[in-house]
C-alpha positions as CSV (number, residue, x, y, z in Angstrom):
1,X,22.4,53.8,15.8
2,X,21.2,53.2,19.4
3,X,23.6,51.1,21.6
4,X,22.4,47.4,21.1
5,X,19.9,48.3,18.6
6,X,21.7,45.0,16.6
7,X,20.3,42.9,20.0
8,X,16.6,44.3,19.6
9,X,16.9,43.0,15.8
10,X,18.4,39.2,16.0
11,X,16.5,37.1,14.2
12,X,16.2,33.4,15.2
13,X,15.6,30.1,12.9
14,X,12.6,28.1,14.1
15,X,13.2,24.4,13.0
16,X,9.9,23.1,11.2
17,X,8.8,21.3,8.6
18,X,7.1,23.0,5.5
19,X,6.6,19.7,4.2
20,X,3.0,18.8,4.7
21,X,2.2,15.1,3.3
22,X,-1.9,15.1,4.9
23,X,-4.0,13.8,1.9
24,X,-5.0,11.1,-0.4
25,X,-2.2,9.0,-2.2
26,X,-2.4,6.5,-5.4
27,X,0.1,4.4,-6.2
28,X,1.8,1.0,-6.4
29,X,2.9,-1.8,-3.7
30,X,5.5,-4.5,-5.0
31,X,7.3,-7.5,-3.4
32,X,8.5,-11.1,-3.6
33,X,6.5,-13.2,-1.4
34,X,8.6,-16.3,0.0
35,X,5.6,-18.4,1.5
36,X,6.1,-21.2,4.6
37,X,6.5,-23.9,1.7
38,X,9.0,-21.9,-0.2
39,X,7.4,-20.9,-3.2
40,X,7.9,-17.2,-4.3
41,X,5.4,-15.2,-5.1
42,X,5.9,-11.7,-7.1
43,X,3.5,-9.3,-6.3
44,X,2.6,-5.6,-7.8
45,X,-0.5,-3.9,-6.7
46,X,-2.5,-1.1,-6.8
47,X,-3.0,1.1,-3.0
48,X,-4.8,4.0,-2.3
49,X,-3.5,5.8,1.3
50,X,-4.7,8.4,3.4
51,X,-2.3,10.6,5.6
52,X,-2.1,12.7,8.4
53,X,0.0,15.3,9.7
54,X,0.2,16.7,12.5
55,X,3.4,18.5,13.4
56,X,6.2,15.8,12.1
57,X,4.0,12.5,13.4
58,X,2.4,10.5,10.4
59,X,-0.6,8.3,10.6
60,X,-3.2,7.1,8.3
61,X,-4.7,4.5,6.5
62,X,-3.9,2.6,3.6
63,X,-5.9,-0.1,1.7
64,X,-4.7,-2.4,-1.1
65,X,-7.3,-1.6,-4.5
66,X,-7.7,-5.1,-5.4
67,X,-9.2,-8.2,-5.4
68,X,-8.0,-9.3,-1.2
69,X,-8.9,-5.9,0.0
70,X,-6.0,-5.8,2.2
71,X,-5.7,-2.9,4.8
72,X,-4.5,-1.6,7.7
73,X,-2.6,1.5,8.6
74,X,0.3,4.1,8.4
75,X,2.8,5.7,10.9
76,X,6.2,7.3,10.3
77,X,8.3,10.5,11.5
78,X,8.7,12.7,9.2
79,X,12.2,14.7,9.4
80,X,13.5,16.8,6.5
81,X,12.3,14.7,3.4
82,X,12.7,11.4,5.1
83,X,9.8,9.6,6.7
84,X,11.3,7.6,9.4
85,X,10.2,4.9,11.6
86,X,7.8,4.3,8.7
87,X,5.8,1.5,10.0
88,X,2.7,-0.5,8.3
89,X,0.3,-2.9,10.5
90,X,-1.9,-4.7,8.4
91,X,-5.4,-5.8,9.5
92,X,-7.3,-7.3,7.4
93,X,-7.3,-10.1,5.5
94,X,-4.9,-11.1,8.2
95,X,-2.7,-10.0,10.5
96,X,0.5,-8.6,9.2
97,X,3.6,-6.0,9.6
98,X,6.1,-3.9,7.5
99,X,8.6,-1.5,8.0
100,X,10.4,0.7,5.3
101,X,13.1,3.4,4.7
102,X,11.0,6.5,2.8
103,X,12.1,9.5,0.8
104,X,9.4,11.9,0.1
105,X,9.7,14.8,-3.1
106,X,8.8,18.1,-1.6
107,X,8.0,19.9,-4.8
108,X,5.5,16.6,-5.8
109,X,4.6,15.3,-2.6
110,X,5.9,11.8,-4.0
111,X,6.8,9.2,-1.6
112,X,8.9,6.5,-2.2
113,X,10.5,3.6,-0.6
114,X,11.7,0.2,0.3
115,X,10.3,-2.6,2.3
116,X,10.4,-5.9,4.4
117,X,8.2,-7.4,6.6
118,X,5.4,-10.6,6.6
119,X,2.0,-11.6,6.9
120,X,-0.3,-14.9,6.2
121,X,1.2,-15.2,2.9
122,X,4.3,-15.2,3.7
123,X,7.9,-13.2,3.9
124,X,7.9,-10.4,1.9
125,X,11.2,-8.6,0.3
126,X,12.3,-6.9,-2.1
127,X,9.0,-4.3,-1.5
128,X,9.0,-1.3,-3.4
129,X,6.4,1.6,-3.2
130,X,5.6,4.6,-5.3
131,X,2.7,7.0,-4.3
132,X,1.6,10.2,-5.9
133,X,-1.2,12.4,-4.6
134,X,-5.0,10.9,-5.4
135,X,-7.2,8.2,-5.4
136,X,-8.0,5.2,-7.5
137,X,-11.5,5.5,-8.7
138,X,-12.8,1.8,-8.2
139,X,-11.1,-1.5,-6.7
140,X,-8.3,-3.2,-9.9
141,X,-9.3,-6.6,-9.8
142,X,-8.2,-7.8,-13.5
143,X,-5.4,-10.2,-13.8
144,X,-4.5,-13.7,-12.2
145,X,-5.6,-14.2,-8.8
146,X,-5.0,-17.2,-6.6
147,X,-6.6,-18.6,-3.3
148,X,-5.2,-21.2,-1.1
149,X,-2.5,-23.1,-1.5
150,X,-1.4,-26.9,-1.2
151,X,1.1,-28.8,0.0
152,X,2.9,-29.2,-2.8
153,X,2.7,-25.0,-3.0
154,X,0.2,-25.0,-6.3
155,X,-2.7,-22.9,-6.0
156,X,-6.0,-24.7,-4.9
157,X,-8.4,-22.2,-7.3
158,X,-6.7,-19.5,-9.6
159,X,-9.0,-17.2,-10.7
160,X,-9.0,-15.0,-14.1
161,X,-11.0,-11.8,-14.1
162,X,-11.2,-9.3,-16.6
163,X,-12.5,-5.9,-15.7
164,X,-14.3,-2.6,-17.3
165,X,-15.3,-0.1,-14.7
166,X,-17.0,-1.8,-12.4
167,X,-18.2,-4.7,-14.8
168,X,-16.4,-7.6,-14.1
169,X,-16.2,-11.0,-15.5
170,X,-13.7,-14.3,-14.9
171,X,-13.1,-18.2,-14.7
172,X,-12.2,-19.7,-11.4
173,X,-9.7,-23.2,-12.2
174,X,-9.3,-25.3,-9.6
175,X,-7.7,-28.8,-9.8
176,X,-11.2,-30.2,-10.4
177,X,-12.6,-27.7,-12.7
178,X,-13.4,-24.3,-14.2
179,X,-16.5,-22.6,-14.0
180,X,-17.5,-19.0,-15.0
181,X,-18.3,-16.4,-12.5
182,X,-22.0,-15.9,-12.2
183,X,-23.4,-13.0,-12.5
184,X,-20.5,-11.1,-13.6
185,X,-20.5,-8.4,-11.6
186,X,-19.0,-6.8,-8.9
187,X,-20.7,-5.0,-5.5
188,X,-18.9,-2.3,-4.1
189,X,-15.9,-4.6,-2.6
190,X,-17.8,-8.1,-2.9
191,X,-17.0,-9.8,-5.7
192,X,-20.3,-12.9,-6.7
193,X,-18.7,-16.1,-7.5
């Protein structure tokens, strides 16, 4: 062996990240909404997100699949498995923010986490995501929807809607009266009332 032939041969550890979380996620939103008149709201709904990586900075997109289209978009550190600094600004329907603690599955890609934050409709807590690589196929608008509120914190119209692919049909219920929707169908992300 050649004098300091073990100095030639060192072998360093570069720090990075094999974790690369760029792509398209499906999964699920949840919170308790606690709106300015008090009345809680639970809400579970369907997201699609888009991510980017570059290095260990996160951004993307994310949009809600359902009815209220809301959107905005994504930005977090990502260190080890964590994604910190996880941050979500929404933009439309209204302005809102959210931040979260997230734990991401390196075999799976799954993220999940935990957050707070508000917008229009209130405080939310309690929020709860769960995202999975993919895409939802078409906007989820089935179930109970409702639109406006009073003073008193009731609903000014609730709408029904029942959905099969992209056929949907539903009764709107307001304090005066119900009417089907006409013609039931829905248009990309505009719904005909």
């Amino acid at each position: 062996m050649l004098p300091n032939a073990s100095d030639v041969c060192t072998s360093k550890t570069v720090n990075s990240n094999t974790l690369d979380l760029s792509g398209q996620y499906t999964g699920r939103f949840s919170s308790l909404i606690r709106t300015a008149t008090g009345v809680s709201i639970p809400t579970n709904v369907p997201v699609n997100v888009t991510l980017v990586q570059s290095q260990n900075a996160i951004r993307g997109t994310y949009e809600v699949m359902q009815f209220n289209s809301l959107r905005g978009t994504v930005s977090a550190t990502l260190v080890g498995t964590q994604l910190l600094n996880f941050t979500l600004t929404q933009l439309a329907p209204c302005v809102g923010a959210f931040t979260d603690v997230s734990v991401a599955t390196t075999a799976t890609r799954r993220m999940k986490s935990t957050y707070t934050g508000s917008d229009c409709t209130g405080t939310h807590s309690n929020g709860v995501s769960d995202l999975l690589p993919g895409t939802l196929a078409v906007k989820d608008v089935a179930g109970t929807w409702t639109e406006g509120f009073e003073s008193d914190g009731r609903p000014v119209n609730v709408w029904r809607m029942e959905q099969t692919g992209v056929d949907v049909r539903g009764r709107r219920r307001s304090r005066r009266h119900a009417r089907p929707m006409s013609p039931p169908a829905i248009l990309g992300t505009a719904c005909s009332r």
